[in-house]
C-alpha positions as CSV (number, residue, x, y, z in Angstrom):
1,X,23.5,-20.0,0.0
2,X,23.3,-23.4,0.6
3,X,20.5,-25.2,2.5
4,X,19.3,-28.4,3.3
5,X,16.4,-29.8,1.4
6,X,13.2,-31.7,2.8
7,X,14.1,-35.0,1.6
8,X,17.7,-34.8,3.3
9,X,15.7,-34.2,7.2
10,X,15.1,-37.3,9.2
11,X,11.4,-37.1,9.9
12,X,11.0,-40.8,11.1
13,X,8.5,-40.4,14.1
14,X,9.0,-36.6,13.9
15,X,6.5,-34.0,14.1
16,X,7.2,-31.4,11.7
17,X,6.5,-28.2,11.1
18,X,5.5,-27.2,7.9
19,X,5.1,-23.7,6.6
20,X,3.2,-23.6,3.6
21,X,1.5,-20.9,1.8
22,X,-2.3,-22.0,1.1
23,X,-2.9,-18.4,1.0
24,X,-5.8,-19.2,-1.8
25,X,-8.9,-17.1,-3.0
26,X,-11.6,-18.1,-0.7
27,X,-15.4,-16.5,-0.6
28,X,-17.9,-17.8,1.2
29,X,-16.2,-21.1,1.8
30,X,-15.7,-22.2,-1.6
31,X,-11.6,-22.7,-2.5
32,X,-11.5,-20.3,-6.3
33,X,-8.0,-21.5,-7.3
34,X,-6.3,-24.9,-5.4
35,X,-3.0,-24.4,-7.2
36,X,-1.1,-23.4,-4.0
37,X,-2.6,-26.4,-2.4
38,X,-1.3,-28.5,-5.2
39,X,1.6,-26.9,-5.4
40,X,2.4,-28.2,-1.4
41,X,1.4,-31.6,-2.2
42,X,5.4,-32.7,-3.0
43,X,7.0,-31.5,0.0
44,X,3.7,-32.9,2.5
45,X,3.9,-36.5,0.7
46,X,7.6,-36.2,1.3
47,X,7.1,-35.8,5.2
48,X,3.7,-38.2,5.4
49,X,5.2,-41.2,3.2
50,X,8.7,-41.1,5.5
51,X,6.5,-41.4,8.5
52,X,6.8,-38.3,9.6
53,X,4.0,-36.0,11.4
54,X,3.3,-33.2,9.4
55,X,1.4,-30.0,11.0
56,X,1.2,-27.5,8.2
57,X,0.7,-23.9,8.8
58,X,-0.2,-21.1,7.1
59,X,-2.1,-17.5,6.8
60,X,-5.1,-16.9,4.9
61,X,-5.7,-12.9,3.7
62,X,-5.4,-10.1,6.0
63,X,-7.5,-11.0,8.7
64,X,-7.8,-8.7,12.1
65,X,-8.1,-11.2,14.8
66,X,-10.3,-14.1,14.0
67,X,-12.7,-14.2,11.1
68,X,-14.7,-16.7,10.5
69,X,-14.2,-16.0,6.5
70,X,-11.0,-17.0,6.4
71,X,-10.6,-20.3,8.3
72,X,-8.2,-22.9,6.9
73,X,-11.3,-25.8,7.0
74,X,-12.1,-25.5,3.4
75,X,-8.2,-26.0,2.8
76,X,-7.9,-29.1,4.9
77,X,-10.5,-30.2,3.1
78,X,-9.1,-29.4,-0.1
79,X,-6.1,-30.9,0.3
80,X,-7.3,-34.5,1.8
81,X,-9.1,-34.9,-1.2
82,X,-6.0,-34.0,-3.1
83,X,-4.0,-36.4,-1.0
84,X,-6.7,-38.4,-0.5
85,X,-5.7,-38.5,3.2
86,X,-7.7,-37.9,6.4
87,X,-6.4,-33.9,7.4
88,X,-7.0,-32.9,11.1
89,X,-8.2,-29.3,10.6
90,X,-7.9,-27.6,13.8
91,X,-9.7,-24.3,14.9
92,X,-7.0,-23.1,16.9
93,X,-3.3,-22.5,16.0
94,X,-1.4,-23.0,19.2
95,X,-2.9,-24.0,23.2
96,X,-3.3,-26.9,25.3
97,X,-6.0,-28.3,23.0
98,X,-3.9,-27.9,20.0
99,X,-1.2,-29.7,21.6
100,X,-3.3,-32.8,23.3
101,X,-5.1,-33.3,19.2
102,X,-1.6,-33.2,17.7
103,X,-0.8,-36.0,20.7
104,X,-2.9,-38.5,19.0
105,X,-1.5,-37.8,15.1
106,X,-0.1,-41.3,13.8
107,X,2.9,-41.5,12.3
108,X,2.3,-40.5,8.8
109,X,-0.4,-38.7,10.0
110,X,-1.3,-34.9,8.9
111,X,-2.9,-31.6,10.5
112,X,-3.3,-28.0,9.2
113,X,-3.4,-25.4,12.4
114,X,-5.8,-22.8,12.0
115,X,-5.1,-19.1,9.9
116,X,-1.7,-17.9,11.6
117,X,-2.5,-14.3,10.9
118,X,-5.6,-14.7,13.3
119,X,-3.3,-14.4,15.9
120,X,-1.4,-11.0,16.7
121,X,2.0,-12.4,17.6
122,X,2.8,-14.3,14.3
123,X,3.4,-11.3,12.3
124,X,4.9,-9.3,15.5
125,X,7.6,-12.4,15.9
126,X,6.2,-12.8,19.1
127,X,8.7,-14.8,21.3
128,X,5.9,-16.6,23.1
129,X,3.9,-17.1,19.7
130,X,7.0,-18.4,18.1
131,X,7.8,-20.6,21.3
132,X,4.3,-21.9,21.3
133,X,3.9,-23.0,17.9
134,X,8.0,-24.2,18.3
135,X,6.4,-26.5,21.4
136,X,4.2,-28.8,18.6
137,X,6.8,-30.4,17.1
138,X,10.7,-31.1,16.5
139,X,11.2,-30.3,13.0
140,X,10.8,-27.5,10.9
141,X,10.2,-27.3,7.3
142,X,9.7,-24.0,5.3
143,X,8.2,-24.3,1.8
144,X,6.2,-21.1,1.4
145,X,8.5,-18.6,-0.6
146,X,6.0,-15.8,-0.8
147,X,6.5,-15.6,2.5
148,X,10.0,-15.3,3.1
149,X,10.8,-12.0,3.3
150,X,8.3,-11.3,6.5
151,X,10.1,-11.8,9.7
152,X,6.9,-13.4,11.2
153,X,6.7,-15.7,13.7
154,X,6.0,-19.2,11.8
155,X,9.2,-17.9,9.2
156,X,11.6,-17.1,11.5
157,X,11.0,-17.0,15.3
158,X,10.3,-20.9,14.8
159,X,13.2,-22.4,12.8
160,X,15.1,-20.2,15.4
161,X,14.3,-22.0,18.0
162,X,14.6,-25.5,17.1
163,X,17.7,-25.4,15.4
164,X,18.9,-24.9,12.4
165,X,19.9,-28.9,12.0
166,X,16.4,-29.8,12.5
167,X,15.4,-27.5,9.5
168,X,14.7,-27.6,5.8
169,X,13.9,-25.7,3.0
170,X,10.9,-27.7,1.5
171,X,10.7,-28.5,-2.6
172,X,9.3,-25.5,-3.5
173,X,11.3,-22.9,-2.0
174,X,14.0,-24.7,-3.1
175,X,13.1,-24.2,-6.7
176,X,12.6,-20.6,-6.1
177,X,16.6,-20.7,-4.3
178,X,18.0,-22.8,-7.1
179,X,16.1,-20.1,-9.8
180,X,17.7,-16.6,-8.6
181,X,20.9,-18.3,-7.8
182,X,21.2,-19.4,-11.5
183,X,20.1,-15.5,-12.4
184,X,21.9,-13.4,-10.2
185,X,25.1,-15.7,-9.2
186,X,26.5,-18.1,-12.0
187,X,24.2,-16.4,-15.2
188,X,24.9,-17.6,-18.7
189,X,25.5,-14.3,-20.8
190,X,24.3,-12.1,-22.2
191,X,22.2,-11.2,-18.9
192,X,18.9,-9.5,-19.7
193,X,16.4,-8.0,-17.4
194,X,12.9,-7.0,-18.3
195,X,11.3,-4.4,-15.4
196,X,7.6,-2.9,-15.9
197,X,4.8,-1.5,-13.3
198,X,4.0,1.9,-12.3
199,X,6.5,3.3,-10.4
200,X,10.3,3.8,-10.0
201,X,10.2,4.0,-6.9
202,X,8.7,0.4,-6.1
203,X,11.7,-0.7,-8.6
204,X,14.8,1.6,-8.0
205,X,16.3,-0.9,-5.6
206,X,15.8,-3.4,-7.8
207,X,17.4,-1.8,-10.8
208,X,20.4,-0.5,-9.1
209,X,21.1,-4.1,-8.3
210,X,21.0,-5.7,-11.5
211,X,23.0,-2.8,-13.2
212,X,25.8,-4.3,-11.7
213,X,24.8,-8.1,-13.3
214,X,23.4,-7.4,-16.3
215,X,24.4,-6.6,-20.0
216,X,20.7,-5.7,-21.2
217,X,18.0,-3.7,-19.1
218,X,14.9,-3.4,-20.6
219,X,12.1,-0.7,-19.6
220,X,8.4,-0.8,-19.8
221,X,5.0,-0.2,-18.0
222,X,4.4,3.2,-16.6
223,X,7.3,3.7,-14.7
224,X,9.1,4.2,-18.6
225,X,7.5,7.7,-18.6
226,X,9.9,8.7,-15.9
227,X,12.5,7.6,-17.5
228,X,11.6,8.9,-21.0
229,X,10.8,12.6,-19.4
230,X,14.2,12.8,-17.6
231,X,16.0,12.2,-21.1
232,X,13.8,15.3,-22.6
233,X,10.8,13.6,-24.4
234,X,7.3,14.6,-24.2
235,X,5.2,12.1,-22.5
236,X,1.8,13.3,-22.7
237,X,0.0,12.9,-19.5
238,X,1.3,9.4,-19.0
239,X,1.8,9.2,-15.6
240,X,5.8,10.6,-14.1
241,X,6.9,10.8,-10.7
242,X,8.6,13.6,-10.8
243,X,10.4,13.6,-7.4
244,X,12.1,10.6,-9.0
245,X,13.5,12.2,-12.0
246,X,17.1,13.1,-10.9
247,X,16.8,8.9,-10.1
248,X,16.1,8.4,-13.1
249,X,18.8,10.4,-14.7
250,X,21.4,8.8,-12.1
251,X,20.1,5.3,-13.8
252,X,20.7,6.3,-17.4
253,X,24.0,7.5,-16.3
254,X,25.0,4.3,-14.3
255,X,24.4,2.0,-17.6
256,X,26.1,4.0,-19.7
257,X,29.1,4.1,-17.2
258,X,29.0,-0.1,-16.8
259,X,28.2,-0.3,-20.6
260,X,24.3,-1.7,-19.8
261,X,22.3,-1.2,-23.1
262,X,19.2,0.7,-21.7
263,X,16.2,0.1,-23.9
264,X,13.2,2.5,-23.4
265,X,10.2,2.3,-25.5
266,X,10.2,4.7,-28.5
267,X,6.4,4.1,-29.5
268,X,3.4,3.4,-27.6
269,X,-0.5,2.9,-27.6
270,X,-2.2,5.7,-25.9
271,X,-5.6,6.8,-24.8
272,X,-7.1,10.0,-24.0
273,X,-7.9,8.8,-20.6
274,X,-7.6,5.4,-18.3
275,X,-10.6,4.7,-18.3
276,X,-10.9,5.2,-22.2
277,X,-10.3,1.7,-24.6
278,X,-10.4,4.1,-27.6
279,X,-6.6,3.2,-28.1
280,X,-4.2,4.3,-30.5
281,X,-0.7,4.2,-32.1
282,X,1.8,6.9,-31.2
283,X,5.2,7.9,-32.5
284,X,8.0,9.2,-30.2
285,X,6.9,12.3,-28.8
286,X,3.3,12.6,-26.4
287,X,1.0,15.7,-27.0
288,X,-0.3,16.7,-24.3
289,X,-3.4,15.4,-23.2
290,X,-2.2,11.8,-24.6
291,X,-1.3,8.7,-21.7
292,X,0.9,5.7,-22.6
293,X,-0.7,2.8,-21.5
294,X,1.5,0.2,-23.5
295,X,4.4,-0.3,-25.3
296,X,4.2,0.2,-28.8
297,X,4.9,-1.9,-32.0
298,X,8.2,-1.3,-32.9
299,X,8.8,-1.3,-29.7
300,X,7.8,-4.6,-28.7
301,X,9.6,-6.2,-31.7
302,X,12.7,-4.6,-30.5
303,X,12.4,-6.1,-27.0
304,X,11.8,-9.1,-28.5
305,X,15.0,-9.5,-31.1
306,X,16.9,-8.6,-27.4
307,X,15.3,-11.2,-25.6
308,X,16.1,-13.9,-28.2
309,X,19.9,-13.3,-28.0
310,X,19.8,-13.1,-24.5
311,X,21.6,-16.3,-22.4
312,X,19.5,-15.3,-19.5
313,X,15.8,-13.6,-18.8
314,X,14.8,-12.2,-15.5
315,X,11.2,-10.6,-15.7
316,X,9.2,-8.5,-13.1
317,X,6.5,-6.1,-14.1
318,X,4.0,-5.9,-17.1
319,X,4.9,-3.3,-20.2
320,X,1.1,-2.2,-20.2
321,X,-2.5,-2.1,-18.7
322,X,-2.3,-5.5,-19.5
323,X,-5.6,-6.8,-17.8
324,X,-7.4,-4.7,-20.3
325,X,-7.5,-6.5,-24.1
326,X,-6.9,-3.1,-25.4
327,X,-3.5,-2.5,-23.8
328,X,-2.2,-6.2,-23.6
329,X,-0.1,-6.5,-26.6
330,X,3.1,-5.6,-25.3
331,X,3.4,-7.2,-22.6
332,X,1.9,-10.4,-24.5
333,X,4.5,-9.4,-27.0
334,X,7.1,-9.8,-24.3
335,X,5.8,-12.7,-22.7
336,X,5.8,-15.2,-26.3
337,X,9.6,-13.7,-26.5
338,X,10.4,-14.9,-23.1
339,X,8.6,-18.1,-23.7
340,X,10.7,-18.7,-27.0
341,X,13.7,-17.7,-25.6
342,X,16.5,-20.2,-25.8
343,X,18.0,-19.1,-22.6
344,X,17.6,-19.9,-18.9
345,X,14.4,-17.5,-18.5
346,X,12.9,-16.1,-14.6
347,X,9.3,-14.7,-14.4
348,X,9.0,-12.7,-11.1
349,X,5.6,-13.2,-9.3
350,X,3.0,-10.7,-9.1
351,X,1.7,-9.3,-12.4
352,X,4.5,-10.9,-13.9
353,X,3.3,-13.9,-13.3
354,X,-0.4,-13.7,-13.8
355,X,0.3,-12.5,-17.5
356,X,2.3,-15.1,-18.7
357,X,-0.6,-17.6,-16.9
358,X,-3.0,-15.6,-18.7
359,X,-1.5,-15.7,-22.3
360,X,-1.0,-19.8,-21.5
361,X,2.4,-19.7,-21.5
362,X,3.6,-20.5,-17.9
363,X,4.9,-23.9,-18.7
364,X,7.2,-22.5,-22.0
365,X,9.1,-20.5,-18.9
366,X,12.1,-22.2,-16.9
367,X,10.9,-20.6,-13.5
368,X,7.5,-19.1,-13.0
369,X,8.3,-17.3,-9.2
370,X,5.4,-18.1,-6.5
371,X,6.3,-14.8,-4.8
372,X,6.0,-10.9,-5.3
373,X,7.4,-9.2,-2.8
374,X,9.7,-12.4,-2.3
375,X,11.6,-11.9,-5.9
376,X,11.7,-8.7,-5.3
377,X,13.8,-8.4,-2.4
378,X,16.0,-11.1,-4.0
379,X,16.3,-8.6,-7.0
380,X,17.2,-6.0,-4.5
381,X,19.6,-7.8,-3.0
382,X,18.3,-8.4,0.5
383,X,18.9,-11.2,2.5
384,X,15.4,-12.6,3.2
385,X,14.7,-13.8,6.9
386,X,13.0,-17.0,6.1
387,X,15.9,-17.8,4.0
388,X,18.6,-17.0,6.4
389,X,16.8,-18.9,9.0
390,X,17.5,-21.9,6.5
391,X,21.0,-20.8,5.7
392,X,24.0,-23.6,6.4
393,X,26.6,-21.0,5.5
């Protein structure tokens, strides 16, 4: 796909449009993590410092209609101080008053509309909610990738309407585009993928895709147990869908068929419960009564010899209960291999994402991905809206 970047839009005594995601963790008023904010600040200073207008907008949580709790002021305020700019935070995200303080914004000048999700229409696409917020300005720029797979409003119904030759992919989501493409288009080989989490289900997609683009597939989390109980082993009472288990077979079959090396854990730390920390080694076969939570040992220096010889890494899902010190160590183990790893290396967001930030090794990884349900429906294969509303193909 090829696009057209922020800096390559004339924004000269423009007013654009800037989705952003500022989609931060907020209580009681008080901004817990700015690194979103910060993360905007290149492709707003790129608008601002070319004399353009730039109204960002962006959702905050799940709101139902307006809530006070999740206004964008605290944001605006965030990100002047950041800038160290004057930010016009508006309580209102489209409307005559919108319009007539967006009037008096300078050239260079910059304003964040209040929480799009407050109003019904932006994640219905809502032709007169797209056509309103379309009315504020001339150009569009779309910078929020975790966002790009909703066919909302601000994403898609926008950009739509003022033309695709007034529109750009901002820095960020140009990163993400430049990221995948280097994964799943022109790889350097061997081609290894890393999938965890809970279920096959949430990743069949996903790994029917890459089966046809990578040499290596790699297996972990709960949704191994599936896999591991379709081949004949015991697995304890580590969790299984079992509707999925012909899937899972189909899988197994499909790798051997393209010549995929399928690696699936062959030891483990168990517990006799979740809830228990009372963990343990186990070899091979479960007992009953006994749950996987991680990856074992000898399994996690396995993954880890495959991951050094790989040419490129593509990561989405943790190997364990990962958020509990007694079940981290795979998916630690995992994350230092990725983060040593001499090849071109992709961590999907999500819990992919907040484990290699939480073992400190986010900046030892090529790409660190700012969306979860974004990557994934690259991985998949999909075409994403916000990115084909971009598209110049």
């Amino acid at each position: 796909m090829s696009w057209r970047s922020v800096d390559q839009l004339d924004v000269a005594g423009h007013t654009v449009l800037v989705r952003l995601d500022l989609n931060v963790p907020l209580k009681q008023g008080v901004i817990g993590d700015d690194l979103r904010i910060r993360a905007a600040l290149p492709t707003v200073r790129s608008i601002i410092e070319r004399d353009g207008r730039a109204v960002c907008m962006s959702h905050l949580g799940r709101p139902k209609g307006v809530d006070d709790a999740l206004r964008l002021a605290p944001v605006a305020e965030r990100m002047g101080e950041l800038l160290d700019r004057q930010v016009a935070a508006l309580d209102q995200t489209v409307g005559a008053d919108v319009a007539a303080q967006l009037s008096e914004l300078p050239e260079g000048g910059l304003a964040l509309l209040e929480n799009l999700r407050f109003d019904p229409g932006e994640k219905a696409n809502d032709p007169g909610f797209a056509a309103a917020l379309a009315g504020l300005g001339d150009r569009y720029v779309n910078d929020a990738f975790g966002t790009a797979h909703r066919a909302h409003a601000s994403v898609v119904g926008v950009p739509a309407l003022l033309g695709k030759q007034h529109c750009a992919a901002g820095f960020l989501l140009g990163k993400e585009l430049t990221a995948f493409s280097k994964v799943l288009d022109q790889p350097k080989r061997p081609v290894l993928a890393i999938l965890g989490g809970a279920k096959v289900s949430d990743k069949l997609a996903v790994v029917r895709h890459l089966l046809e683009r990578v040499d290596v597939l790699l297996v972990g989390g709960a949704m191994a147990y599936t896999f591991l109980k379709a081949r004949g082993d015991q697995v304890g009472a580590s969790r299984v869908e079992d509707d999925m288990l012909d899937e899972a077979r189909a899988v197994m079959a499909a790798a051997t068929e393209r010549g995929v090396e399928l690696l699936l854990p062959e030891d483990h730390v168990v517990a006799d419960s979740f809830e228990s920390d009372d963990a343990r080694a186990a070899d091979g076969q479960l007992p009953d009564g006994c749950l996987g939570l991680d990856i074992g040992a000898d399994t996690s220096a396995r993954y880890a010899a495959a991951i050094a010889s790989a040419g490129t890494v593509v990561w989405n899902g943790p190997m364990g209960v990962f958020e509990r010190p007694a079940y981290a160590a795979g998916t630690r183990a995992v994350a230092e291999a990725v983060a040593a790893c001499s090849g071109y290396t992709v961590v999907g967001g999500g819990d992919s994402a907040a484990a290699v930030a939480a073992f400190g090794l986010a900046e030892r990884i090529d790409h660190v991905s700012t969306g979860g349900g974004a990557s994934l429906a690259l991985l998949e294969g999909k075409s994403l809206p916000g990115l084909a509303a971009l598209s110049l193909d």
